[in-house]
C-alpha positions in Angstrom: -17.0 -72.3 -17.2 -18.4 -70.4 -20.2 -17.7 -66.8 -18.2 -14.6 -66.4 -16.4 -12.5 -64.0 -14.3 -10.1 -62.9 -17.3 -13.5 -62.1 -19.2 -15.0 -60.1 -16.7 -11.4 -58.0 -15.5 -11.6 -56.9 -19.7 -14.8 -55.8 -19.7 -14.1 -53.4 -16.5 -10.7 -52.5 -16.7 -8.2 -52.6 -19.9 -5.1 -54.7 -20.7 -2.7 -53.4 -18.5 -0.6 -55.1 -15.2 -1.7 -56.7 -12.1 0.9 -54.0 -10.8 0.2 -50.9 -13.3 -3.5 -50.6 -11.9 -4.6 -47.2 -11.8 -5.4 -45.4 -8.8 -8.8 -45.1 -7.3 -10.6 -42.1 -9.0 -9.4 -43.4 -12.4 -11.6 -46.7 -11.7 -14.4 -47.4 -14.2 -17.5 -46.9 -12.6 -20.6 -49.3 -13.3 -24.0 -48.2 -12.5 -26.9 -50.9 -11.9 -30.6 -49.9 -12.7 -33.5 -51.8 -10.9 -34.5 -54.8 -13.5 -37.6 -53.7 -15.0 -40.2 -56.5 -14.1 -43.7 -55.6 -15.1 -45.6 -58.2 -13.1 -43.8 -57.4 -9.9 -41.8 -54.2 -9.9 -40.9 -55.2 -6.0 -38.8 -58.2 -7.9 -37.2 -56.4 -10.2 -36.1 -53.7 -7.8 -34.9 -55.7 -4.8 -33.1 -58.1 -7.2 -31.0 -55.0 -8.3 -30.4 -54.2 -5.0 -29.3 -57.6 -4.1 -27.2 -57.6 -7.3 -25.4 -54.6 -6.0 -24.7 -56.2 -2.6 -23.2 -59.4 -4.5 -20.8 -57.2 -6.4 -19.6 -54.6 -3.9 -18.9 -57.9 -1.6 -17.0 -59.3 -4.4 -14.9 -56.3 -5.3 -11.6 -56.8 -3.6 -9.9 -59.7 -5.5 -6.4 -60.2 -4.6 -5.3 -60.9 -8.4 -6.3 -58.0 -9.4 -4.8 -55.9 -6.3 -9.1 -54.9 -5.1 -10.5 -52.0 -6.7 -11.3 -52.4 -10.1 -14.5 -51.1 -10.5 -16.5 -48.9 -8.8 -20.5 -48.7 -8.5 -22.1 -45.7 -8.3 -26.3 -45.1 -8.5 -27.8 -44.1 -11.3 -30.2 -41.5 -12.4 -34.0 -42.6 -13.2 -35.1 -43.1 -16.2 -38.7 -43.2 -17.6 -40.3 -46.8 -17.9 -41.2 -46.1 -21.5 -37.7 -45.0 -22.1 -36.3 -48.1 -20.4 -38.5 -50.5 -21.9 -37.5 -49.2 -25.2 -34.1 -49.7 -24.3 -34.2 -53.3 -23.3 -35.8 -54.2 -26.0 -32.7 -53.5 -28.8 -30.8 -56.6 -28.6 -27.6 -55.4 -30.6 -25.5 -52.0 -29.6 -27.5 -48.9 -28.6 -27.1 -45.7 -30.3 -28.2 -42.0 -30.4 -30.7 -40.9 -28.2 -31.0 -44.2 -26.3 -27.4 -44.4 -26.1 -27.1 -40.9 -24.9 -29.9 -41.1 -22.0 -28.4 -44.1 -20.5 -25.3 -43.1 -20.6 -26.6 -39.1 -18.7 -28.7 -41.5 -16.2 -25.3 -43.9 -15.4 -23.1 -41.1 -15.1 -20.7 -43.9 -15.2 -18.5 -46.0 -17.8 -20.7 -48.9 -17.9 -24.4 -49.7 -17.3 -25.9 -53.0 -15.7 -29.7 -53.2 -17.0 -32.2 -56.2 -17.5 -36.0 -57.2 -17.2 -37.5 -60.0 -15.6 -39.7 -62.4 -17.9 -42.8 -63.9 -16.1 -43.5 -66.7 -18.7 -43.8 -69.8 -16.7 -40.6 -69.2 -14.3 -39.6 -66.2 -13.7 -36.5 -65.7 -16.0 -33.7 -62.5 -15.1 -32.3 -61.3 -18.8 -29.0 -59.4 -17.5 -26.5 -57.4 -19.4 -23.7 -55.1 -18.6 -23.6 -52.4 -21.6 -20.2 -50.4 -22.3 -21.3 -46.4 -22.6 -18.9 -45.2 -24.6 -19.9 -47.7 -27.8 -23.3 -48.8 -26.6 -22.1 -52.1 -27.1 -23.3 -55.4 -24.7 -19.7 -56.6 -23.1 -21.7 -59.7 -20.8 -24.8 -61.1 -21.0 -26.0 -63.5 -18.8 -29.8 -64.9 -17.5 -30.8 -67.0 -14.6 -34.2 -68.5 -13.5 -35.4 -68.1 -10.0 -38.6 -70.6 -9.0 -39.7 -69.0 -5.9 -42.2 -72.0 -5.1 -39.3 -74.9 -6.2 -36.5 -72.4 -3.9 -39.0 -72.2 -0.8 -40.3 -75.8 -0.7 -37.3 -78.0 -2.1 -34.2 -75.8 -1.6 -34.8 -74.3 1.6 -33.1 -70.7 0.1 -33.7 -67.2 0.4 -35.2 -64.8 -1.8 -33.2 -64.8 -5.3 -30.1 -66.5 -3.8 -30.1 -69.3 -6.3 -30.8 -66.8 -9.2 -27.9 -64.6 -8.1 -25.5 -67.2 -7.3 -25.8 -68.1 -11.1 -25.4 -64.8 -12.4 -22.4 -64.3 -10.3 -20.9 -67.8 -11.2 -21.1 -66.6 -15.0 -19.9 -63.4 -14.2 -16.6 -65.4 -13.2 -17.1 -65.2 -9.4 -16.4 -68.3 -7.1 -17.6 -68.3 -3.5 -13.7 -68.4 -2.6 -13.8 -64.9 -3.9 -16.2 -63.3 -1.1 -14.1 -60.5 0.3 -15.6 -57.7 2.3 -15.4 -53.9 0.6 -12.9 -51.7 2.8 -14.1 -48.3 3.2 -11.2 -45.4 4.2 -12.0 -43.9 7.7 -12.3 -40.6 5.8 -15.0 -41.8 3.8 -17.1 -42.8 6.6 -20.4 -40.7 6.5 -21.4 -38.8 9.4 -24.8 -37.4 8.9 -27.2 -39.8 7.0 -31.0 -39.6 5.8 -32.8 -43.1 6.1 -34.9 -43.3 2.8 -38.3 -45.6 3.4 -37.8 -49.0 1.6 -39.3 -49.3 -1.8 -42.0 -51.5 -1.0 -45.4 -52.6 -2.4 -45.6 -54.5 1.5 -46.9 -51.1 3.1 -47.9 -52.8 6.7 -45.3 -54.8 6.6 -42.2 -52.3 5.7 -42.3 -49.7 8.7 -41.6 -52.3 11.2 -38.5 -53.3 9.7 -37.6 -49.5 9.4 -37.7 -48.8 12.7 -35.9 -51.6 13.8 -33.2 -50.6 11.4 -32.8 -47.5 12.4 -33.4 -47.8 15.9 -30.0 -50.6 15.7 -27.9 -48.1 13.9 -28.8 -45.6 16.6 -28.4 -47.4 19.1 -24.8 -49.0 18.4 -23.8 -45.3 17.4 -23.0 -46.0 13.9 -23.4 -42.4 12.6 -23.4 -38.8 14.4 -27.0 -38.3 13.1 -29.7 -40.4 11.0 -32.8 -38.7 10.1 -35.7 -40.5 7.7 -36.2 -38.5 4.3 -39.6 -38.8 1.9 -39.8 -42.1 0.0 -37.7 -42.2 -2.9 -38.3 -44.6 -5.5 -36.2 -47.7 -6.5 -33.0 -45.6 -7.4 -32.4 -42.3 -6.2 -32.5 -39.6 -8.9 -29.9 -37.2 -9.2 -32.2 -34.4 -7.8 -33.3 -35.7 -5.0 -29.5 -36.7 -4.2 -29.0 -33.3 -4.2 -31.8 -32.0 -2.5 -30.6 -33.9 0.4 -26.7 -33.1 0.0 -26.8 -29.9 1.8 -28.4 -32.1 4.9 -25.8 -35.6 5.2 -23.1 -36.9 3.8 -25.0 -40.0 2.7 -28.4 -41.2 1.8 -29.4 -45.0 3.3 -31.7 -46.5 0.8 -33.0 -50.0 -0.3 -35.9 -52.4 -1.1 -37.9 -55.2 0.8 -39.2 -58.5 -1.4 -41.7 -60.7 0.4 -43.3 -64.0 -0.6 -46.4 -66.1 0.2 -49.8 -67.5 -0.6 -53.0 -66.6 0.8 -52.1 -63.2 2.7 -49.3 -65.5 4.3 -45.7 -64.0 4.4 -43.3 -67.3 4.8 -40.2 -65.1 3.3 -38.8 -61.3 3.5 -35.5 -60.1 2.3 -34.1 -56.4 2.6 -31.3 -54.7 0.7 -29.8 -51.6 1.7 -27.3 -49.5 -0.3 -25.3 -46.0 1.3 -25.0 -43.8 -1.0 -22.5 -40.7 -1.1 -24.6 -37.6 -1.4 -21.7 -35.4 -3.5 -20.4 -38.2 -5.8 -23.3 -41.0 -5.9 -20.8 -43.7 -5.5 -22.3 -46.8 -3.4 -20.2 -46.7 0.1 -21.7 -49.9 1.2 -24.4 -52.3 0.3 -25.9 -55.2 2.9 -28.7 -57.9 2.6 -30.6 -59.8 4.7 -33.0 -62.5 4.6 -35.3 -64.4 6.9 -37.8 -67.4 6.7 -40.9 -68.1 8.4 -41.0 -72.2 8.3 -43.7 -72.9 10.7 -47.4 -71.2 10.9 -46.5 -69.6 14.3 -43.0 -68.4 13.7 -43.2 -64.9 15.2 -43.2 -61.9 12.6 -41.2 -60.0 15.0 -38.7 -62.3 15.4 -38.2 -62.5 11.5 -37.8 -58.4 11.7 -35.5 -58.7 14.2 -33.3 -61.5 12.7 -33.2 -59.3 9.6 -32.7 -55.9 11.2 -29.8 -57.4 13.7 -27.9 -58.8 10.5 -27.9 -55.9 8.3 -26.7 -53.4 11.8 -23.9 -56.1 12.2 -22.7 -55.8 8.8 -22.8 -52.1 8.1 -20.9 -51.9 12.1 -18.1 -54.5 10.6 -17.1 -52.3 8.1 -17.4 -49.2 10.3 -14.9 -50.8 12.4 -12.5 -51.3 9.4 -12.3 -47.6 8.9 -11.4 -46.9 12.1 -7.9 -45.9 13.6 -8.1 -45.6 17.2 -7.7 -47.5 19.9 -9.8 -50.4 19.3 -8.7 -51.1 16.1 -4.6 -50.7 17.3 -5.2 -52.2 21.0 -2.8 -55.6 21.4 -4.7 -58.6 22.2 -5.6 -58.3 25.7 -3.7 -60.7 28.4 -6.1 -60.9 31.1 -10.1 -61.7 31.9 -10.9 -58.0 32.2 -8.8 -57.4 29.0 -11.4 -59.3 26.9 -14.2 -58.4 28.9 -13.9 -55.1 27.7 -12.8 -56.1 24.6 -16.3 -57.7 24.2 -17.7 -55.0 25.7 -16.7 -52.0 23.2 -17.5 -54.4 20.2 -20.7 -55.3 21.7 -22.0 -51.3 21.6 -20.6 -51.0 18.6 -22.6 -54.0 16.6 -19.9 -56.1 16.2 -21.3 -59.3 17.4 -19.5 -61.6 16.5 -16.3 -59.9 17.8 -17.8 -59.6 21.2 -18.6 -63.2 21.0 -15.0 -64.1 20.5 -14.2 -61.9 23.3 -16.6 -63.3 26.0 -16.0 -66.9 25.2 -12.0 -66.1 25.6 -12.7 -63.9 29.0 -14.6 -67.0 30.0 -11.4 -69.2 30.6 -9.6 -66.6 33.1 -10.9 -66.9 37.0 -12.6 -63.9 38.2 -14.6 -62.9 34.9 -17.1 -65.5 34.7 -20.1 -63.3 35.5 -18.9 -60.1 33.1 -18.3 -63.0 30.5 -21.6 -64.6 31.1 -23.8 -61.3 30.7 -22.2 -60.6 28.0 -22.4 -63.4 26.2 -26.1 -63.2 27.3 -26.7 -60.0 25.5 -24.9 -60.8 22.3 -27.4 -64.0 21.9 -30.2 -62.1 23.2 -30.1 -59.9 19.5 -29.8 -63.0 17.6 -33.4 -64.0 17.6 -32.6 -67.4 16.9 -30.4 -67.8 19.7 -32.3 -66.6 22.7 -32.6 -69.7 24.4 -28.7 -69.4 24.8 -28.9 -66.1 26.2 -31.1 -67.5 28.9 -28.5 -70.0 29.8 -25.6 -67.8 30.1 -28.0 -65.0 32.2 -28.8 -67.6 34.7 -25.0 -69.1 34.7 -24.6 -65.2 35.2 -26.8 -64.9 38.1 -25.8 -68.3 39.7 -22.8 -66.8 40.4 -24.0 -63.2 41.5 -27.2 -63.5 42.8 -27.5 -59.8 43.9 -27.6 -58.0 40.7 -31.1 -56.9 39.8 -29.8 -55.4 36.7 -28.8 -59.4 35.3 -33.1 -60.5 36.1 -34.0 -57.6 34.4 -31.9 -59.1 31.3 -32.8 -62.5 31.2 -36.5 -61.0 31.8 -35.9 -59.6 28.8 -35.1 -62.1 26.5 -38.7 -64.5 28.0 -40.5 -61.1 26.8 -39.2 -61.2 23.6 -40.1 -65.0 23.7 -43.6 -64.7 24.4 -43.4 -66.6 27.2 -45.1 -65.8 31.3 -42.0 -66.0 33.4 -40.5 -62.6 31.9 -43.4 -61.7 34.4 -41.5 -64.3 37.3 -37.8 -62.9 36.4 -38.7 -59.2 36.2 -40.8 -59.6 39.4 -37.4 -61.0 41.2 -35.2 -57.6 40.3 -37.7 -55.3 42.2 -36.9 -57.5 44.9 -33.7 -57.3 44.9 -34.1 -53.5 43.9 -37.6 -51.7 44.0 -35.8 -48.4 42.9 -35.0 -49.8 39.7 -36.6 -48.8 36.9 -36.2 -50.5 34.2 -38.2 -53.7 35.3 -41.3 -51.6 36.1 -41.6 -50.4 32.2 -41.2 -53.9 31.0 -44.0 -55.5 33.4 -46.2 -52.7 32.0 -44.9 -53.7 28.4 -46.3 -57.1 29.1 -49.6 -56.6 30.5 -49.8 -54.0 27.8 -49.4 -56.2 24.9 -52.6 -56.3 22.5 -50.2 -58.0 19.5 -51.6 -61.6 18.2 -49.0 -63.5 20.2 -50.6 -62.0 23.5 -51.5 -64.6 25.9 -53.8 -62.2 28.2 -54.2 -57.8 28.5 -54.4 -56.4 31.7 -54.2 -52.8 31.3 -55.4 -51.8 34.6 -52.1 -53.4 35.6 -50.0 -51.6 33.1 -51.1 -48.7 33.6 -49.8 -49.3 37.6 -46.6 -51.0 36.4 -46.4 -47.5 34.1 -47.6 -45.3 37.0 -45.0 -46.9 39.0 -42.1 -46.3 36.6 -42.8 -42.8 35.8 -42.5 -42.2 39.6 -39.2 -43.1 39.1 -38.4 -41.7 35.6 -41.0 -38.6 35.2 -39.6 -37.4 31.8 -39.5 -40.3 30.2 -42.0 -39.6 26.8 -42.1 -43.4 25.4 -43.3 -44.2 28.9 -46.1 -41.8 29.3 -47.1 -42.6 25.5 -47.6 -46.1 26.6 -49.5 -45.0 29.6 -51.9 -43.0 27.6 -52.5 -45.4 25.0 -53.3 -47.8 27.9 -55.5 -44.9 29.7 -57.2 -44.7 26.3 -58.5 -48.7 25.3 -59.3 -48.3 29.9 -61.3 -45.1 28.7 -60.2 -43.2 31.8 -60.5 -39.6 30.8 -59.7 -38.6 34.3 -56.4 -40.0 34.3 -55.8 -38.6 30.9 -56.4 -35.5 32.2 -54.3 -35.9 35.5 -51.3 -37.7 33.9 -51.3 -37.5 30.5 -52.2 -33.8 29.5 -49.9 -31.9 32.1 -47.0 -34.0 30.4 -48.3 -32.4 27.0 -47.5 -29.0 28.0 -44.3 -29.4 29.7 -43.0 -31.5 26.9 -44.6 -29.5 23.4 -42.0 -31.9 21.5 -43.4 -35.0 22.4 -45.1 -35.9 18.7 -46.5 -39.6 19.6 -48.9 -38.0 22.6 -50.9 -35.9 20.4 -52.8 -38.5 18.9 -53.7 -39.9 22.5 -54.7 -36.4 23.7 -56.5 -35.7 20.3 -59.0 -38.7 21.1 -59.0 -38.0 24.4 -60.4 -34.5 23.6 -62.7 -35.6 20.9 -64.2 -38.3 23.8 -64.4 -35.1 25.9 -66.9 -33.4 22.7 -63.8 -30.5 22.7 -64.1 -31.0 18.7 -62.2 -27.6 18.5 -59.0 -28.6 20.6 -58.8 -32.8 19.1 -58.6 -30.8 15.8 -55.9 -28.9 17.1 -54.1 -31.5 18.4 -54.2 -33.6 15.1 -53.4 -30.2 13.5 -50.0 -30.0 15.2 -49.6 -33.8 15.0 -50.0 -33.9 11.1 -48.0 -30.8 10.7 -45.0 -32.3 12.1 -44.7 -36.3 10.6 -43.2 -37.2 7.4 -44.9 -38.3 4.3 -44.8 -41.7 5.0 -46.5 -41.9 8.4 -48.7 -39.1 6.9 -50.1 -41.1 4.2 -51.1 -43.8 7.1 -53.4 -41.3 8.1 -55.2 -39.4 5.6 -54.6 -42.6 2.1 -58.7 -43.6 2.3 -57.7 -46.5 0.1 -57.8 -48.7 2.7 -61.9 -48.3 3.2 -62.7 -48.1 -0.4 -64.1 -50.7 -2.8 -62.0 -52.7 -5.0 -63.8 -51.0 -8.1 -63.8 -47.2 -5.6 -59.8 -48.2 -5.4 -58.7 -48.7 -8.9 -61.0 -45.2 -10.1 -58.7 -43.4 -7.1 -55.6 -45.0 -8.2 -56.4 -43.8 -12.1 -56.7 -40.5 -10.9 -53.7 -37.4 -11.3 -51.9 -36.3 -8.5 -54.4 -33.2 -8.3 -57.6 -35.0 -8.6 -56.6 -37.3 -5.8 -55.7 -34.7 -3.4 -59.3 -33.3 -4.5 -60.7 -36.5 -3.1 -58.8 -36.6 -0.2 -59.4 -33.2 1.1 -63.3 -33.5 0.5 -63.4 -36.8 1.4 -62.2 -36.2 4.8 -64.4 -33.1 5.6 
């Protein structure tokens, strides 16, 4: 091999022992800037970002006792400045040299460009900043066509794999990064994904974030502005005062004729005070037949990149679950799989079921369990449905387990979550939970939808809210139901009083906003957009008032060549 390990340990570390390795905060730092690719800057940016992943994962080499370099993200740079700095093949110097090395804030620089000439082409080196010299450079082609048809790989993987291979790493050498428990971040700001895919990218956001919420990965995770492919140093510090860390990334698709078949997202945490990359994840997912759900390909991608940030959560952590002996009995691993299951860790709960299943008396616990951990792994939700009805073969009096397994056929797409769900108000009719999903599935306008009822969602939403009256997601779903039914008496009876009781409720002032402008009360649906665009981010904002999505191709590329002035000029006359 032309590159090898003893090549790569010179160029980050110097010639000292295996056993004489400094300690942590005298590790050379290495700071990778998103590939400049002209053609398709989400390319060059998500290949970074992937780049990143491959070499935090690869960091802890046991010849060379782990932590040998450290990555850390870099100021932006101009693309003029950039450019002109790719394009000097021997050893920077002066002012080139010197703006790198302010934007890297590190001891060495990972940079490159893409070429589009024929096959796309990555030209990668790794500069030191202290000489301005190149210490590695390496190139790899990456036929997206060829990779999608032939190989059957995700975005970049066959591309990366050879950079990596003649950077010296071997596949034997995948190690996972272990993160102190005292560098764990508590508070966290959620970036939007750099992303040309605008209607595409806020569904994976959400399900992000809503997985990290809900397996209680961090105290608090609010979203930010959108940042661009790095994170300057300003913005960093604009948000320091607010978390400890900053979660931030990219999302690649690819397809032909306004078809997606591919999507990969890469996520990096960054430390607000220091910049240094805590953790960085991928995920990728493939659409190989015409029908393959998009939602499922979200939700493939969104589950894997939860489960990997909660593995190394639970490799900081001291307390009991990481100390607890291995437990002797069926209720032992039952909650075992239990406490690894809210945490994300689904693969540990998987372990833990399928060992709880051997002992007599846990069959059921095991079962549902098992049931749940399949039923987040898109792929596998036809095993969920197996072990939910093993589960209720042998308790038959839990509505709680039909409500499951009613779950997972509504995630399918297919008519009996409508049969299943029906069977745990029988068992249970004060049970909530089932009521909300029939309403769900009768609600459903998506293209998958077989049939929309909304006169019976709105009943299956009535019906719930009897039973959970302050529940806001609920009644949101009810009034956008109310609205396609055009019932401006129920708006007013159901929807409207839960307005003023709950002022915080964001997602209902749209619904009462039309229903006010259906009334001809201009004055109050402008007040009620007022509030609502007062209070959104920029992101959800620009959903709202961007016109670019009804203008002309030729009306599109004169707004897009206007300043940042101008087009706020347009926009605010254009929307009198």
């Amino acid at each position: 091999m032309k590159y090898s390990l003893s090549i790569l340990f010179l160029v980050f570390s110097s010639a000292v022992q295996c056993e004489d390795l400094p300690q942590r905060e005298a590790v050379p730092r290495l700071a990778v800037f998103p590939l400049f690719s002209e053609k398709d800057p989400d390319y060059g940016a998500f290949m970074a970002d992937r780049l990143v992943d491959e070499l935090m994962r690869h960091r802890d080499i046991p010849a060379y006792q782990g932590r040998w370099f450290e990555l850390v993200e870099p100021d932006t740079i101009p693309q003029d400045r950039m450019e002109r700095i790719l394009e000097t093949k021997q050893a920077l110097k002066d002012y080139d040299l010197f703006l790198l090395k302010t934007a890297a804030r590190a001891d060495r620089a990972l940079i490159g460009f893409v070429s589009d000439a024929g096959t796309r082409t990555l030209h990668v080196r790794i500069v030191d900043l202290d000489t301005g010299e190149p210490v590695w450079m390496g190139k790899a082609r990456d036929d997206i066509k060829w990779q999608w048809i032939y190989a059957q790989r995700d975005i970049g993987e066959i591309a990366l794999g050879n950079l990596m291979a003649q950077l010296g790493f071997q596949e034997a050498n995948r190690h996972g990064k272990m993160m102190r428990s005292d560098e764990w971040p508590l508070q966290v700001v959620f970036a939007p994904l750099h992303t040309s895919q605008k209607a595409l990218v806020g569904g994976y956001e959400r399900l992000i974030r809503e997985g990290m919420i809900g397996d209680g990965l961090f105290d608090r995770l609010d979203m930010s502005q959108p940042i661009g492919a790095r994170l300057s140093a300003a913005e960093r510090m604009l948000l320091a005062h607010r978390a400890d860390a900053i979660l931030c990334g990219s999302l690649m698709a690819t397809g032909k004729d306004n078809a997606i078949n591919a999507v990969g997202v890469a996520l990096r945490l960054i430390d607000t005070s220091s910049g240094r990359v805590l953790w960085a994840g991928s995920a990728n997912g493939r659409r190989v037949w015409r029908k393959d759900r998009f939602d499922d390909l979200s939700q493939t991608i969104a589950t894997e990149l939860v489960a990997g940030l909660a593995k190394v959560k639970s490799g900081t952590q001291t307390d009991a679950w990481a100390n607890q002996p291995e437990p002797q009995d069926g209720p032992g691993w039952v909650n075992r799989g239990m406490v690894a299951l809210e945490r994300g860790l689904l693969s540990d709960a998987e372990e833990a079921f399928l060992k709880a299943e051997s002992f007599e008396g846990s069959a059921v616990l095991s079962y549902e369990g098992l049931g749940r951990v399949y039923a987040r792994r898109p792929a596998l939700r036809q095993r969920a449905i197996s072990y939910f009805y093993r589960a209720i073969e042998a308790d038959t009096t839990r509505a709680d387990l039909y409500y499951q397994m009613a779950s997972v056929y509504f995630d399918i797409g297919t008519s009996q979550c409508v049969d299943i769900a029906s069977r745990a108000i029988a068992i249970d009719s004060t049970y909530s939970a089932p009521y909300q999903l029939l309403g769900d599935w009768f609600a459903r306008d998506d293209f998958y939808a077989l049939s929309q009822d909304n006169t019976t969602a709105a009943a299956y939403y009535t019906h719930y809210l009897s039973l959970e009256p302050d529940d806001v997601d609920a009644v949101t779903k009810l009034g956008a139901v109310l609205l396609r039914m055009e019932d401006q008496q129920a708006i007013a009876r159901q929807i409207l009083p839960f307005v003023k009781r709950h002022p915080e409720a964001l997602d209902l002032l749209p619904v009462v906003a039309q229903w006010a402008y259906r009334a001809g009360d201009y004055e109050r649906a402008s007040e009620y957009w007022d509030r609502f665009l007062e209070r959104i981010d920029a992101q959800t904002l620009a959903l709202h008032v961007d016109p670019t999505p009804i203008l002309s191709d030729a009306q599109r590329a004169t707004y897009n060549a206007l300043s940042k002035g101008e087009k706020q000029n347009f926009i605010d006359r254009f929307w009198m």
